[in-house]
VEXSEFI-88366 format. One line per 5 residues: number of its first residue (from 1); their letters; for each residue y, z, x of C-alpha. Coordinates in steps of 0.2 Angstrom, whole numbers. Layout:
residues N
NUM) A) Y:Z:X ~ ...;
END
This chain:
residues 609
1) XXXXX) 509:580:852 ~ 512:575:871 ~ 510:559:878 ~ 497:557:892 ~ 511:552:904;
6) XXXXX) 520:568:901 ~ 503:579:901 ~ 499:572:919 ~ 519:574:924 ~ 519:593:918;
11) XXXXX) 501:596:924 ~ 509:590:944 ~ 524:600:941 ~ 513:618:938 ~ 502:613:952;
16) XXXXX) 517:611:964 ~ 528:627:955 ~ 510:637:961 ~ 511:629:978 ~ 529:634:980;
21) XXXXX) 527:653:974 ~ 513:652:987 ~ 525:649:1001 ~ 536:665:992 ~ 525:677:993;
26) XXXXX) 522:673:1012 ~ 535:683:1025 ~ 542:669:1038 ~ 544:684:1051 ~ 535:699:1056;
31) XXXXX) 551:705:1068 ~ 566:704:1054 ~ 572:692:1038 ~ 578:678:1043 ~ 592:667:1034;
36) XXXXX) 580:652:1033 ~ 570:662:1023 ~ 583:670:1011 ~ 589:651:1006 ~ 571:644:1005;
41) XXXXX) 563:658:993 ~ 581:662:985 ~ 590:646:984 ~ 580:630:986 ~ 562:635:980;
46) XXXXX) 571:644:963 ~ 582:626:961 ~ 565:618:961 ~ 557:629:947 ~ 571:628:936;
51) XXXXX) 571:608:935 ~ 553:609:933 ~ 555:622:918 ~ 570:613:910 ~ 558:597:909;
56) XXXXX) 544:603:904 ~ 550:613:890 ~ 564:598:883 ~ 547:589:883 ~ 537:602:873;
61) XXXXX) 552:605:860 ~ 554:585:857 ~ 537:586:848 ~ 532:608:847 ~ 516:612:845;
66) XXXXX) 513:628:851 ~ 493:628:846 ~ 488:616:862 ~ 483:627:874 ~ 485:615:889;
71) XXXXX) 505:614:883 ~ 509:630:881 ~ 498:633:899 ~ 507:620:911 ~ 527:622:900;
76) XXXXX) 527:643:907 ~ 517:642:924 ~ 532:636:934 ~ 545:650:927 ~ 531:665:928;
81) XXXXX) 519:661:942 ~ 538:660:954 ~ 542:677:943 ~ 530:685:951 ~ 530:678:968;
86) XXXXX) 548:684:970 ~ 544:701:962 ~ 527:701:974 ~ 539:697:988 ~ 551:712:985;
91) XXXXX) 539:724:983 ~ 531:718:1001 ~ 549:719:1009 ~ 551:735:1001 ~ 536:743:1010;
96) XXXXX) 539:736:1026 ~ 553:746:1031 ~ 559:763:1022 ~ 574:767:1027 ~ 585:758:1021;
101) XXXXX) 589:765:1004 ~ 588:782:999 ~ 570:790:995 ~ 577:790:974 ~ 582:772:974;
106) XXXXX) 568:767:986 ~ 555:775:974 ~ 565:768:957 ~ 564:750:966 ~ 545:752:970;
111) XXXXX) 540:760:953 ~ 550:747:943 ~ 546:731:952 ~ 527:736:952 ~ 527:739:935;
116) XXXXX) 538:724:929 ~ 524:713:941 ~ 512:719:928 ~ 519:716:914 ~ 524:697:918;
121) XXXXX) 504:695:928 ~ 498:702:910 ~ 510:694:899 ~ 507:676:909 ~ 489:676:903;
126) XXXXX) 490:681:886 ~ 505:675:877 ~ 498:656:874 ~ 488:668:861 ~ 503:676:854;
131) XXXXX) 516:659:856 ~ 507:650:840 ~ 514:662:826 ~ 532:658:833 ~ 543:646:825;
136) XXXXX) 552:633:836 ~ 569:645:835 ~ 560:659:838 ~ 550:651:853 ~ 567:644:862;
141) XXXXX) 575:663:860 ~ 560:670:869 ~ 561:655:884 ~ 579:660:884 ~ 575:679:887;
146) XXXXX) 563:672:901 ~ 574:660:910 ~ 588:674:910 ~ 577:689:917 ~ 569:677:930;
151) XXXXX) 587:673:937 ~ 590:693:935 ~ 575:696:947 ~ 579:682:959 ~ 597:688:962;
156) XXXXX) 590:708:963 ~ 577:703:975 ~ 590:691:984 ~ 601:707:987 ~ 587:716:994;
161) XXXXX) 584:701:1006 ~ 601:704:1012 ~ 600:723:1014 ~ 584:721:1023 ~ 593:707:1034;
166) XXXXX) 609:719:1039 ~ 596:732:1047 ~ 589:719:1060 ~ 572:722:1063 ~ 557:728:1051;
171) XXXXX) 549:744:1053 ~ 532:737:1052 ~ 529:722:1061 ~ 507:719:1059 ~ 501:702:1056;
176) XXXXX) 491:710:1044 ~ 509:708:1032 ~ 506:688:1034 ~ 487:687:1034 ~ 485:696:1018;
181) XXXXX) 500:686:1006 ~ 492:673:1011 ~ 473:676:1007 ~ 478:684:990 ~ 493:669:987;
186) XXXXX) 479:657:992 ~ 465:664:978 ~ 476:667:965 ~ 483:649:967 ~ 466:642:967;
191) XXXXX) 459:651:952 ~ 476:646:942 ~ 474:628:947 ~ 456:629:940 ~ 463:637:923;
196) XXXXX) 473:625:923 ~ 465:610:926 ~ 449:619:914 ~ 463:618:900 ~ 468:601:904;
201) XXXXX) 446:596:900 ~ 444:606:885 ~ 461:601:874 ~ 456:615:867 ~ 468:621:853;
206) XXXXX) 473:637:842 ~ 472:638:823 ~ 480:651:811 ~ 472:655:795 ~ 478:668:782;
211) XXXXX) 467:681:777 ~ 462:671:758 ~ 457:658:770 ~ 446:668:784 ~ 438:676:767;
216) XXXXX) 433:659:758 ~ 428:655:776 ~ 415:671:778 ~ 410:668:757 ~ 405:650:764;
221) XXXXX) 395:656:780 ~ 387:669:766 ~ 382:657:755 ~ 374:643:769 ~ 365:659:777;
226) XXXXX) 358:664:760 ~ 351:647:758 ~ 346:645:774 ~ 335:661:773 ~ 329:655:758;
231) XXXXX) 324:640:764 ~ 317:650:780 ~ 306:661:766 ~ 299:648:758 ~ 294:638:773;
236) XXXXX) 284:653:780 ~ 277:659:761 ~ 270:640:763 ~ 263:641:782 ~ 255:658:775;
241) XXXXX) 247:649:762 ~ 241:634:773 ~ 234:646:785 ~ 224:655:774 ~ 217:639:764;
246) XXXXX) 214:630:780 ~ 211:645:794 ~ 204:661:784 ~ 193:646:772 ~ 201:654:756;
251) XXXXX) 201:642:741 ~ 215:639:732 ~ 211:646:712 ~ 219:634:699 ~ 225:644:682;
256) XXXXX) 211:643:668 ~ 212:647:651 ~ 199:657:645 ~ 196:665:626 ~ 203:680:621;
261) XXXXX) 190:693:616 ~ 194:706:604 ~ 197:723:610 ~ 194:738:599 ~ 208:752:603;
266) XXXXX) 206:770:599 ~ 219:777:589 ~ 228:792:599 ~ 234:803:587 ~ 249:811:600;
271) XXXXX) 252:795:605 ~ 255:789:587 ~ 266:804:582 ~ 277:797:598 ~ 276:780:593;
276) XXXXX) 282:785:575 ~ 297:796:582 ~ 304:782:594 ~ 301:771:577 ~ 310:784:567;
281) XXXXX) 327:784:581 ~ 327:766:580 ~ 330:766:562 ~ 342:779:564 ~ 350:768:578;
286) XXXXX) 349:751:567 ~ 357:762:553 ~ 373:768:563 ~ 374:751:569 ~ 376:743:553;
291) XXXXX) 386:757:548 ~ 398:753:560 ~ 398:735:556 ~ 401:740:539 ~ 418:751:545;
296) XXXXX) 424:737:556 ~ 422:724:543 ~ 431:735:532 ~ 446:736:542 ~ 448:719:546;
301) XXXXX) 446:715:526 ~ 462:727:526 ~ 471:721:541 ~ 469:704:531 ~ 475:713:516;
306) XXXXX) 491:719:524 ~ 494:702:534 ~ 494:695:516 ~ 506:707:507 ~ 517:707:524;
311) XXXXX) 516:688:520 ~ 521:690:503 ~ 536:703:506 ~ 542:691:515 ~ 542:675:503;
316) XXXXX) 549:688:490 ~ 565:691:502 ~ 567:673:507 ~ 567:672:486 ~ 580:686:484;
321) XXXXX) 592:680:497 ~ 592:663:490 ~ 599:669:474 ~ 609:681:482 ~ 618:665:490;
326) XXXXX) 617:656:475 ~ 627:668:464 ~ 638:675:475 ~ 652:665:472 ~ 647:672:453;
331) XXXXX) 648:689:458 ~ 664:690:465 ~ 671:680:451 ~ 665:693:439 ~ 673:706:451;
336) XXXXX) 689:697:450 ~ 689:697:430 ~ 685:716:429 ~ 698:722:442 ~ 714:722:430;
341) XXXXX) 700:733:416 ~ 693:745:431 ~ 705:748:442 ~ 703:766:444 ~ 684:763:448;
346) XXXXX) 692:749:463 ~ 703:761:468 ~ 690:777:471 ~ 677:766:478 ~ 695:761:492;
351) XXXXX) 697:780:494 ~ 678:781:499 ~ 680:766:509 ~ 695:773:516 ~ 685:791:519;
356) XXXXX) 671:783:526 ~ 681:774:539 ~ 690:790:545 ~ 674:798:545 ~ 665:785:557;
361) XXXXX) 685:783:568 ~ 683:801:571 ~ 665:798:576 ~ 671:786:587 ~ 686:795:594;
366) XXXXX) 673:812:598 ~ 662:800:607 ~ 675:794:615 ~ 682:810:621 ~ 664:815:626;
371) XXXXX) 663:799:636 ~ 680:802:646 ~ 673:819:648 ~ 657:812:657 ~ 669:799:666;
376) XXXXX) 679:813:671 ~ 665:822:675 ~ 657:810:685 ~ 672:806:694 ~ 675:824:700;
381) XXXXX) 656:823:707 ~ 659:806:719 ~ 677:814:723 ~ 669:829:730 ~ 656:820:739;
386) XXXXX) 669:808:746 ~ 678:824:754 ~ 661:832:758 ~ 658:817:767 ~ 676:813:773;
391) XXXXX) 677:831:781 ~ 657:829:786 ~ 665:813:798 ~ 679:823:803 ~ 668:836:809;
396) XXXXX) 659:822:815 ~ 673:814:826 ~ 677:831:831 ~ 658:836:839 ~ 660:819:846;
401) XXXXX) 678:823:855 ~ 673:840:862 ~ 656:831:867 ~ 667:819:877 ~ 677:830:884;
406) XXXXX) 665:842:890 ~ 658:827:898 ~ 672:824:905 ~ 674:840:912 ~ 658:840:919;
411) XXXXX) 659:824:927 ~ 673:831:934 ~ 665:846:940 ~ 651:837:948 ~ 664:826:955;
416) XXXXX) 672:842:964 ~ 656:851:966 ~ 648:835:978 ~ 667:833:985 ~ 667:854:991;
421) XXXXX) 646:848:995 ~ 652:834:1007 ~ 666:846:1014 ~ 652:860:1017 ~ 639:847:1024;
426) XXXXX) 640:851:1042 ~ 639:835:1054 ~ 625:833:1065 ~ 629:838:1083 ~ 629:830:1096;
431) XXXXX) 637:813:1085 ~ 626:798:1086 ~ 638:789:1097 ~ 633:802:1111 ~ 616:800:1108;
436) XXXXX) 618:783:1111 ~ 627:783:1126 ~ 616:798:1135 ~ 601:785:1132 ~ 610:769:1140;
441) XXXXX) 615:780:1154 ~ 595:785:1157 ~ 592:766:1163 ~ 611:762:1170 ~ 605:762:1187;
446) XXXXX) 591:747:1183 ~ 595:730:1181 ~ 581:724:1173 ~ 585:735:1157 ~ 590:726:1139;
451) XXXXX) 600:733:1127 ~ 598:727:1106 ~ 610:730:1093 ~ 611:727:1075 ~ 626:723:1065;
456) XXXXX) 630:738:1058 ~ 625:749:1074 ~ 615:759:1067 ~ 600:754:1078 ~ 598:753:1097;
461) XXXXX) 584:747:1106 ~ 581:749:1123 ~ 569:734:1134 ~ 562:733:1151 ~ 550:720:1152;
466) XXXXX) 550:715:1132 ~ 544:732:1131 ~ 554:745:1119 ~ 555:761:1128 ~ 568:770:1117;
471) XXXXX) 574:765:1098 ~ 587:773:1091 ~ 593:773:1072 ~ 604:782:1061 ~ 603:784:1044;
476) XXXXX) 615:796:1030 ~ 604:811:1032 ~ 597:811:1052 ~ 594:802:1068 ~ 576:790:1069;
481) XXXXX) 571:791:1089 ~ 557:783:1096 ~ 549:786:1114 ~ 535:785:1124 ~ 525:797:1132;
486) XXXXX) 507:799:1141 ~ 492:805:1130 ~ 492:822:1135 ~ 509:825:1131 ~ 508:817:1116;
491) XXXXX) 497:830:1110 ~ 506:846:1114 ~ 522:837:1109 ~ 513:834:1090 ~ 504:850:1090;
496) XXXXX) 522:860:1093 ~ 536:850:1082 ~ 522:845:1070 ~ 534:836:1055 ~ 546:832:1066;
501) XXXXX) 537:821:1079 ~ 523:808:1071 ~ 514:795:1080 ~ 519:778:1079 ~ 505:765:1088;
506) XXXXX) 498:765:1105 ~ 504:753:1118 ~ 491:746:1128 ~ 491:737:1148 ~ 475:729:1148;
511) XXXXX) 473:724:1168 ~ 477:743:1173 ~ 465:749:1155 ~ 479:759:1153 ~ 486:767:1137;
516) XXXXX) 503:777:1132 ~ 510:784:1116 ~ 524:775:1107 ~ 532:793:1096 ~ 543:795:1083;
521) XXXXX) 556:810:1081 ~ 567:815:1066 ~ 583:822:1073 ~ 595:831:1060 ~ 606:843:1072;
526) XXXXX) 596:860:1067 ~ 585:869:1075 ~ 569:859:1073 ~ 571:849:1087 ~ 586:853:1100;
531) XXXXX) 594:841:1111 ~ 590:846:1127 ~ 573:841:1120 ~ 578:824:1114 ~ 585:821:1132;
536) XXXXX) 570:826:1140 ~ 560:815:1130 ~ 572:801:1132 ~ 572:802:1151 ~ 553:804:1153;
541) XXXXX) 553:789:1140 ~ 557:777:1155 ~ 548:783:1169 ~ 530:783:1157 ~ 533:765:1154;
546) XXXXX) 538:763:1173 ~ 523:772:1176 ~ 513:760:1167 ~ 519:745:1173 ~ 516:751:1190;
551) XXXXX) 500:754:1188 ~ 497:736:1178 ~ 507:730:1192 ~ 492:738:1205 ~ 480:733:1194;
556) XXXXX) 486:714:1196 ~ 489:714:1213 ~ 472:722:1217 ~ 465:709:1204 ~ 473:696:1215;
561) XXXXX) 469:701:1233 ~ 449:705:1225 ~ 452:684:1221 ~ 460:681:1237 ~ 445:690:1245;
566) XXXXX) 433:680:1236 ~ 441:665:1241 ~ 443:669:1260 ~ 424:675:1259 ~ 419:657:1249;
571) XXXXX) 429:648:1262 ~ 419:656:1275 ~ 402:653:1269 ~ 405:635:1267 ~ 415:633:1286;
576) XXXXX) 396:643:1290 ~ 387:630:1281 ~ 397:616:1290 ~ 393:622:1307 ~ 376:626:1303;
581) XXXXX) 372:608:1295 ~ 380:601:1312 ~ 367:610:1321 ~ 356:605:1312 ~ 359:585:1315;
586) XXXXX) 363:589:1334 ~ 345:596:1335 ~ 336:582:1323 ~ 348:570:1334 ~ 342:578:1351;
591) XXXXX) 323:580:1345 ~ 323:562:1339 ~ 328:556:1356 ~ 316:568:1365 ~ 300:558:1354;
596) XXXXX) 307:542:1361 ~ 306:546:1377 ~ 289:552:1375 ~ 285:537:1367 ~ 294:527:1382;
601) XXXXX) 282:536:1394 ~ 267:533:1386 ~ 270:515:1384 ~ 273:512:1402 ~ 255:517:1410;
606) XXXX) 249:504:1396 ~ 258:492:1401 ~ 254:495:1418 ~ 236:494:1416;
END
């Protein structure tokens, strides 16, 4: 049983192992995979897990117990819940870009790592049920098999990291890749940090029982319902009768013995005859019984008897080979004495003792011959099965050569059928070198045009302004370009190379309310899509986006002069406000000065007076 100190230590290490597969299934970038994130989920975060598993199980096998539910719970979360984080995250990495396998592979690495996902969500929540009928060994081989395919999907799903990293950038780059990891990582971690933390209250434990135990079990909850139904019926027989004594006003009759009065009975004469026929079987039936009991008693008087003359038979040999033992050395004394008188009679009865002795010797050596015959017999049987199953192999070995060698040559024929395949595979034309070079040539005489490259160069992006205006990639089977174009040439483009040309995502300009097409075409050198086309599309590519940002450019400036306007025509009203306020004052000023002159006048005839 585990010691609280250990059941709080492993219940923090499956809380942090479901913290840290949280932060696996979460992509770092929307634009590419980054290094920092190949050695966090690959490296650092897997280091983690493993010290965390390798403690919690040396814990759990220093005192095994596989029936606590909370152990068994807490001692796997670690190694599965990061199992299939790092599936979870392959699989999101494997939908976020397409090209970079073949559609086979691509389709064999979705199909498997989706259905090996289900297997480990399912398997995480029901094998504490199935864990208990293990022994200890067989428990450690199981963690075993674990611990090996968890470092077999980590390494996989490293290597697809770094195929995903060679590329440069992802295909799909929506937010909605972050947001959605993290909502489903976050409830799932929640809900498994309740189970947990639920197991952790209840200790709850599993019990196996054999089947004689489940069945004395279900005889017992049998015999405690019978009583209880028993008990049950006699408490509502007694409510029945109290209710009718004391509700219904019945009276409860006591048992009186009353006298018997004599009752005269007719005689029936059909009924009599019956009567005196069953009497008549009866006696017939008590006769054969007694019959029988006179036979059986018979017999065992005479099984008696025999026992007793057995008995006797026996005590008269004991008798007889006493005195045989007694007088024998008598009797061969007295067959001593009569030698010399009978020897004629000795020498017969040696002749027939000789005869007899030939007799059985020539018994012996017919059986004998028979049984070498069988021997013989038998032998020549397994012999020929031997060689039945000696040339049996050989044909065997044989089928099994001319099986490998018509492998072999047809390994070899595929072998020179894919190499005349590869020679007969016609390159695509124009090569993608030139391709490259007519687009960097469409924005040669501009500046303020970026070009981005990937490792392996296969994939060119063209920039003006942080704005991609022409991607190029190359994959094994065609060329992957993408270009913009104006909304009424989208159309026509997708109603006339429909399959060839899709749409990709719109590309807004929100000052000018202003939209173009970002496009995606699949070049493969035939005669789906020509080149002059490609080139047309390429060139118009550029002057749609300059177009654009022309007209954001307008839309900004006239956005600008509108706000310079408003501020020249503010500045106004209050210089208007300013003069008219002085106005104002100069005529409260002048008519202030006016009433004091009145004033002035009209005091002076007063005072004159």
């Amino acid at each position: 049983m585990l010691l609280e100190r250990d059941r709080k230590l492993f219940h923090l290490f499956a809380v942090i192992s479901i913290a840290l597969s949280l932060l696996v299934c979460i992509p770092y970038s929307l634009a590419k995979v980054t290094l920092f994130e190949i050695i966090v989920k690959y490296m650092v975060i897997p280091c983690a897990i493993g010290v965390f598993t390798f403690i919690c199980w040396s814990g759990k096998y220093r005192s095994y117990r596989p029936a606590v539910k909370f152990t068994t719970i807490v001692t796997y979360t670690p190694l599965f819940s990061y199992t299939a984080a790092i599936l979870f995250n392959t699989l999101l990495l494997l939908v976020r870009n397409t090209s970079v396998y073949s559609q086979l592979k691509y389709n064999l690495l979705i199909m498997g790592l989706a259905a090996v996902l289900v297997l480990i969500i399912a398997l995480a929540h029901v094998y504490s049920k199935f864990v208990i009928k293990f022994s200890k060994n067989e428990a450690l081989i199981a963690d075993c098999i674990f611990a090996v395919l968890a470092l077999a999907y980590t390494i996989g799903g490293a290597s697809i990291a770094f195929d995903y990293r060679a590329i440069g950038g992802l295909e799909f780059k929506s937010v909605l890749y972050i947001l959605i990891p993290l909502i489903l990582g976050a409830a799932a971690a929640w809900l498994h940090v309740l189970i947990i933390n639920n197991a952790n209250e209840q200790k709850q434990e599993y019990v196996v029982k054999s089947r004689q135990e489940l069945y004395q079990l279900w005889e017992e909850n049998c015999l405690t319902a019978k009583k209880i139904y028993e008990a049950a019926r006699e408490n509502i027989l007694e409510s029945l009768l109290n209710y009718n004594l004391e509700e219904l006003g019945f009276e409860e009759v006591e048992a009186v013995e009353e006298p018997v009065e004599e009752v005269i009975v007719e005689k029936d004469p059909e009924l009599e005859n019956k009567v005196n026929e069953l009497e008549a079987e009866k006696e017939a039936l008590v006769g054969q019984n007694n019959e029988l009991n006179e036979q059986n008693q018979s017999l065992e008087e005479r099984i008696n008897a025999l026992e007793e003359q057995n008995k006797a038979l026996k005590e008269q040999l004991d008798e007889v080979l006493a005195v045989i033992a007694t007088s024998k050395d008598m009797i061969v004394d007295t067959l001593q004495k009569c030698a010399d008188n009978d020897a004629d009679l000795i020498m017969d009865s040696l002749q027939h003792s000789l005869d007899v002795i030939k007799s059985e010797r020539e018994a012996v050596a017919e059986s004998r011959q028979k049984l070498v015959a069988e021997i013989e017999a038998q032998k020549a049987e397994i012999q020929a099965k031997l060689d039945a199953h000696a040339e049996k192999v050989a044909l065997e070995e044989k089928a099994k050569a001319e099986a490998l060698e018509k492998a072999r040559l047809d390994a070899e024929r595929r072998a020179k059928e894919a190499e005349e395949r590869a020679k007969e595979k016609k390159p695509i034309e124009p090569d993608f070198a030139k391709v490259v070079e007519f687009a960097v040539s469409v924005g040669k005489d501009r500046d303020d045009v970026e070009l981005s490259v990937n490792d392996k160069q296969t994939m060119y992006k063209f920039l003006h302004d942080g704005t991609a205006f022409i991607a190029l990639q190359k994959t094994n089977n065609d060329y992957r370009i993408s270009f913009l174009a104006k909304t009424e040439a989208m159309r026509e483009l997708l109603y006339q190379y429909n399959g060839v040309i899709s749409f990709d995502k719109v590309v807004e300009f929100e000052k000018a309310k202003y939209s173009i097409q970002l496009l995606k075409a699949v070049y493969k050198g035939d005669e789906s899509l020509a080149i002059e086309v490609v080139q047309e599309l390429l060139t118009n590519s550029l002057a749609v986006l300059l177009e654009a940002e022309e007209l954001e450019a307008q839309a900004i400036a006239k956005e600008q002069a509108a706000k310079e306007r408003a501020k020249l025509a503010e500045q106004a009203l209050r210089e208007k406000e300013r003069a008219l306020a002085k106005e104002e004052a100069k005529r409260q000023k002048e008519l202030q000065k006016a009433q004091e002159e009145a004033e002035k006048q009209q005091a002076a005839p007063e005072e004159a007076a």
